[in-house]
Structures are given as structure tokens and as C-alpha cells.
N, C-alpha and C positions, 0 to 999 in steps of 0.2 A: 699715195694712200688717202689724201684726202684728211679733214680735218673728224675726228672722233665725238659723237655727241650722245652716243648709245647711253650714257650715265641720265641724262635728263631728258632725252625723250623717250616714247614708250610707242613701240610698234603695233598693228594689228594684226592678229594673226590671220591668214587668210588661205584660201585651199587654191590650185590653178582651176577650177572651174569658175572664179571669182572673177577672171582676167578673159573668159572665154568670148571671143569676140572683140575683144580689145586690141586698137593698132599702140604698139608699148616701141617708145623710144629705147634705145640700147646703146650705150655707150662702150664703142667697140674697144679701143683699149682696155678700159675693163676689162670686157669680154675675153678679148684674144690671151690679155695677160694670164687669165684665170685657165684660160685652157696650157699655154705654156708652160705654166708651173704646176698644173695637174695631172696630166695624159703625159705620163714619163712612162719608161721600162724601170726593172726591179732595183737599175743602180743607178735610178734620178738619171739616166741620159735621153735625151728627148726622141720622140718616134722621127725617125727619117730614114729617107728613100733611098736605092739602090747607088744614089750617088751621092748620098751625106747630104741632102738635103731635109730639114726641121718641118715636119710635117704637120705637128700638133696644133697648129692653129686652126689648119684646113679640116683634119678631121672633128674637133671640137666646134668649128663654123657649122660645118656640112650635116651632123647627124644631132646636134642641140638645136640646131634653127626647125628644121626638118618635126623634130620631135614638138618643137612650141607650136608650130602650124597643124600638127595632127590634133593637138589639146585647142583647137582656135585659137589661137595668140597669132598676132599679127607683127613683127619687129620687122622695124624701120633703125636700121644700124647709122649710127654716127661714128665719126670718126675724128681725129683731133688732128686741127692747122697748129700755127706756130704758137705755142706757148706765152704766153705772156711775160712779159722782161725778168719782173719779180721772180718769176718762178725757175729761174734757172739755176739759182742757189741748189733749189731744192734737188734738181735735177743731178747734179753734179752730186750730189752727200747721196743719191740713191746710186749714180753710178760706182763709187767707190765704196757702197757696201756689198754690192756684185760682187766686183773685185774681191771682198773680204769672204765672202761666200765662197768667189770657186777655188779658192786657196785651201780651204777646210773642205770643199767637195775631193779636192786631188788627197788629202791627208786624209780622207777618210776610205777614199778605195783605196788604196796603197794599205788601211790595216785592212780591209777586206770587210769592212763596216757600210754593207751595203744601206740597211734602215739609216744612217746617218748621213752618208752619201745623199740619198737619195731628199733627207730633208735638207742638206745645203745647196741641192740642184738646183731646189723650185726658186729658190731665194736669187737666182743668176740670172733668168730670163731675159730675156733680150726682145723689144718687139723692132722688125727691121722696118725700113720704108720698103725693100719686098715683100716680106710677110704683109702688110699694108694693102699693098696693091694688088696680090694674090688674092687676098681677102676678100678687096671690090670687083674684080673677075668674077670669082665664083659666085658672089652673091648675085652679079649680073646675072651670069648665065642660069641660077637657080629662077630670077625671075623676083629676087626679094631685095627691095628697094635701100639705099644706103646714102646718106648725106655727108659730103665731104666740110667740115665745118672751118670756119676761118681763125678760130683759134681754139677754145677747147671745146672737146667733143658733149662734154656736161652741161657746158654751159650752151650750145645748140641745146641742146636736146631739151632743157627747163624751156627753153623761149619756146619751142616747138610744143611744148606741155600750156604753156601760159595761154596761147593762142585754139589751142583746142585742136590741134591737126594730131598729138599724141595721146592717148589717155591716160599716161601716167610714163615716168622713166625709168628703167629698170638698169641698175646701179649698185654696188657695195658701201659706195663711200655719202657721208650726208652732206657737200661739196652741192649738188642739186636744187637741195633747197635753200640754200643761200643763194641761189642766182634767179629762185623765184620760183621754183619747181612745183606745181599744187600737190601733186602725188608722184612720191618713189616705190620702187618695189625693189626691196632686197631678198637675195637669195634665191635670185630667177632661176636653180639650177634643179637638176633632178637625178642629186648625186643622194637626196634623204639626209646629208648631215646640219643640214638646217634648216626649221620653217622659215616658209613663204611671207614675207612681210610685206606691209600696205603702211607707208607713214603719209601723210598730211598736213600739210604746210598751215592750213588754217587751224587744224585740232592741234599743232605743236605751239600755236602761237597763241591758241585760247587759253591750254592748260599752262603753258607759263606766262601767261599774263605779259607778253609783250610783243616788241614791233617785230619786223624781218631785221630790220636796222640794226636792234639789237642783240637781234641774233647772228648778225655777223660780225656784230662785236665782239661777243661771248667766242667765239670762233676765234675770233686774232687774238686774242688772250691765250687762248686753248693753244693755236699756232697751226696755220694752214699752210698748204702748198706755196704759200707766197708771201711769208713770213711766217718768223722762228715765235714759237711763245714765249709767254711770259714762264720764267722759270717759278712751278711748285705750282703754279697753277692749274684746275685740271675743269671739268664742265661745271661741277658742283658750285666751286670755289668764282669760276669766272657767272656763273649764274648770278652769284650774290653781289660781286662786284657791281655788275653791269647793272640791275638792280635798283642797287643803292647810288649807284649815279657814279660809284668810286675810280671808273676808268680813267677821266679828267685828271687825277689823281698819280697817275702814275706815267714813269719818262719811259717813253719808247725809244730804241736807237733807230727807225725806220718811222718812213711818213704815215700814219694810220690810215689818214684818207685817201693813199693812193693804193694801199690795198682795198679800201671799202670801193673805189670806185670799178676796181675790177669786176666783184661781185654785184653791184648797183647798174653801172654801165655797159649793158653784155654788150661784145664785140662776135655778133650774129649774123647770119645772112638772112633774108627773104626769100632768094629765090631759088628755095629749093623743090623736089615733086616728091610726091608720095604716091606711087603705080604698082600696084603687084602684079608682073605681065608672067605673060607664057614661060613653061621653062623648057633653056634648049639644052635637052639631054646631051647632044651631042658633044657640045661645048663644055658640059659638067664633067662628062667620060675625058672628054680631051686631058682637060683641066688635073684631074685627082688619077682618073686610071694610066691614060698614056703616060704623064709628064712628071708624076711621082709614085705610081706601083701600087697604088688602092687595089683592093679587090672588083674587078669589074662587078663580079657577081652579087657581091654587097651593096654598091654605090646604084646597081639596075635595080634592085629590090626595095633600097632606102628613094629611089626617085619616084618609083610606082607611087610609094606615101604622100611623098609631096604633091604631087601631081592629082591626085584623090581628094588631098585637101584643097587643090584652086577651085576641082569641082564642087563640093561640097560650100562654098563657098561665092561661087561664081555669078550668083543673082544677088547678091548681096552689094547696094553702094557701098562705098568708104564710110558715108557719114552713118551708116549701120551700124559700124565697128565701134560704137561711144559707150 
């Protein structure tokens, strides 16, 4: 989930024509997570194929990407290598609240409480290393560019942002901008239940009057993926702290600077591309209609889109997209 900062920063509201033209980093766990727990049937169990296969990534990949390229948004998908050591605490206390989730999803169909059911579904999600790799298939064959990252997918994607190859990262969590992100965009969806937001790395650090340093401070306090917080502490209260200099102040049972260096020392690659090539339909039909029961007739009509949008597009360098 990423660490919580919405108390002390202040978002800009912004429309998707704001973003038109713009190549937007995507942090695909997010992503696929949010389709997972979204794109359910009436009693929270997930869309899949004639063979019990969990489709809702694919279809939330396939007809959200499709949809950001008809509005010009251009997304370059990340995806996350191995986790950092720190963070497997965290991992573990997410996985056993699954666990606690589908034990209330089974007690809730059983009284036939389907709206309950269905919120302890979203809460189970599972993202596989197939679903993963399904993922970069199809994006292949769509022809929409994906970066396999060497450890976390956010933390690509800020460096990718830092460097000027992204124009902003499109993200739920503010995890981004601690790792130096200039600009996030939350709420990259277009479900209507949330505005569109634009934050700012340098407008979050003007109007609080401080470093990145110490806003990853305020963040370990708060308690990130990679340490637990400080108990009663919340953004307000670690605001003041950090502040006032008071962190020095207090015993941590974990080394501080070996989480600060996680978010200071990104563990990034260089050499990745950024190409939006042709797309082979054939390969997309393979992919969604053969191998898990799509609608042909939906997926030839949603490609016409895509396909419309390379043209509409196709005299245009990458360095255009800024």
C-alpha cells in the first residue's frame, strides 16, 4: 500500500486532457492489483475462462491501456524485480491478511451475503508470476512498451521520471516521490470515483518547507513498506516532529538509514527502451480470444482503437510526447 501522506500534501486537480500527449510511467502492480480487486462478478469471484483461468488482469490491461492511447496518454508499464529484504515483513502481514479476507469471503457466501462477499473478495487478490508474464505478452503484442524493473516497479519508474524519459508516474501510493519522482498522477482511472490528480515533488517540498530527506523521514515515522511506524504517529504529528529536529529523539527498534538508503539509493536499471511498435493483432486474438474465451468480436473492434491511435500519432518523435 505504500506509505500514506494525503494529510499534508495537497493534490492538483487536473482533467485527462492535461496528460494528452504525455508518455506516463505506470507502475504495473498497482495497476494489475487494481484491476484484480475491481473487475469481479456479483459475488466478488474473479472473471475467468472456460478453464478457471483469472482473467481480470488481462481484460483491465487490454481495454484501460487501449482507452489512455485513444485520450493520447502514452504508458510505458513497469513492473517489479525482487523486493528489497526490508520489505518482506511487510509482505508476509499482507499475505495473512488475504488469508483473513478469504475466510470471511467463504462465511459470507455461505449466508448468501453476496455485497459482503464481494467486499472481502477484492481484499484476497493474488498477483501471479503468470498473470505477470501474461501481462508482458500482451503488452508486447499490443505494441505498448513495458520495463522489467530490478527491484521495485516505483522506484524504476521515479528514476525514469527523474531522467526525463517519463513525464510524470501514474501511481496510487506517494512511495514515488520519495524515491525522487517530480510528478505523480493519481487516480489514472476512468471508473468517475475519483479526480484525476497531479502532485509535485518540488510544490510538496516548497509548501512544507523541506528536503526529500526529510520527507522520507516523515514517511518512516508514518511507517512504509519497509518499516513498521512509530506507534500514534500519523503525517501531521511526524510533520512536526521532523520539523523540529525531534526524530534524533526517539529509539527505533530498526536501522533508519538502512531504510533511508533504500529510497536515497535506487536499485535501477539504465538500459531499458521506450518504442511504441506496430501491433500484431494476431498475436492479441491468440493471446485474449483463443487462450482464454474473450469476445473476438469485442477485442477486433477495441484493436481498430488502438490502432487509430498509432496513426493519429505516428509523425510524432517520442521527444514530442513532454
Amino acid at each position: 500500500m505504500g506509505v500514506d501522506l494525503s494529510d499534508i500534501i495537497k493534490p492538483e486537480k487536473i482533467e485527462f486532457v492535461n496528460l494528452k500527449n504525455k508518455v506516463i510511467g505506470i507502475d504495473a502492480s498497482n495497476a494489475i492489483y487494481q484491476f484484480l480487486s475491481s473487475i469481479r462478478q456479483y459475488d466478488g469471484t474473479s472473471l475467468k475462462d472456460s478453464h478457471g483461468n483469472v482473467t481480470s488482469h488481462l481484460s483491465g490491461l487490454f481495454y484501460r491501456t487501449i482507452k489512455l492511447m485513444k485520450f493520447g496518454i502514452k504508458p510505458v508499464y513497469v513492473f517489479d524485480g525482487i523486493p528489497p529484504e526490508l520489505k518482506f515483513n511487510t509482505l508476509e502481514r499482507r499475505s495473512l491478511a488475504k488469508e483473513k479476507a478469504k475466510e470471511k469471503y467463504k462465511e459470507a457466501i455461505e449466508k448468501g451475503n453476496f455485497e459482503e462477499a464481494k467486499k472481502f473478495a477484492k481484499r484476497t487478490s493474488r498477483l501471479t508470476k503468470e498473470m505477470n508474464e501474461e501481462s508482458k505478452q500482451l503488452l508486447e503484442a499490443m505494441g505498448v512498451p513495458y520495463v522489467q524493473a530490478p527491484s521495485e516497479g516505483e522506484m524504476q519508474c521515479a528514476y525514469m521520471n527523474k531522467k526525463q524519459d517519463v513525464y510524470a508516474v501514474a501511481t496510487q501510493d506517494y512511495d514515488a516521490l520519495l524515491f525522487g519522482a517530480q510528478r505523480i498522477v493519481r487516480n489514472l482511472t476512468f471508473s468517475g470515483e475519483r479526480e484525476l490528480e497531479l502532485i509535485e515533488l518540488e510544490k510538496v517540498l516548497n509548501d512544507l518547507k523541506c528536503t526529500r530527506e526529510q520527507l522520507i523521514e516523515m514517511a518512516i515515522l508514518i511507517g512504509t513498506d519497509f518499516n513498521e511506524g512509530v506507534k500514534g504517529i500519523g503525517p501531521k504529528i511526524a510533520f512536526k516532529k521532523v520539523k523540529n529536529n525531534e526524530i534524533k529523539d526517539i529509539k527505533f527498534d530498526f536501522d533508519v538509514e538502512e531504510v533511508k538508503k533504500i529510497f536515497l539509493n535506487l536499485n535501477v536499471r539504465d538500459d531499458y527502451e521506450i518504442a511504441f511498435k506496430e501491433v500484431n493483432e494476431e498475436k492479441v486474438i491468440e493471446i485474449l480470444c483463443d487462450k482464454h474465451d474473450f469476445s473476438i468480436e469485442r477485442v477486433k473492434k477495441a484493436l481498430i482503437e488502438l490502432k487509430l491511435s498509432y496513426e493519429e500519432k505516428k509523425q510524432k518523435s517520442l521527444g514530442e510526447w513532454f
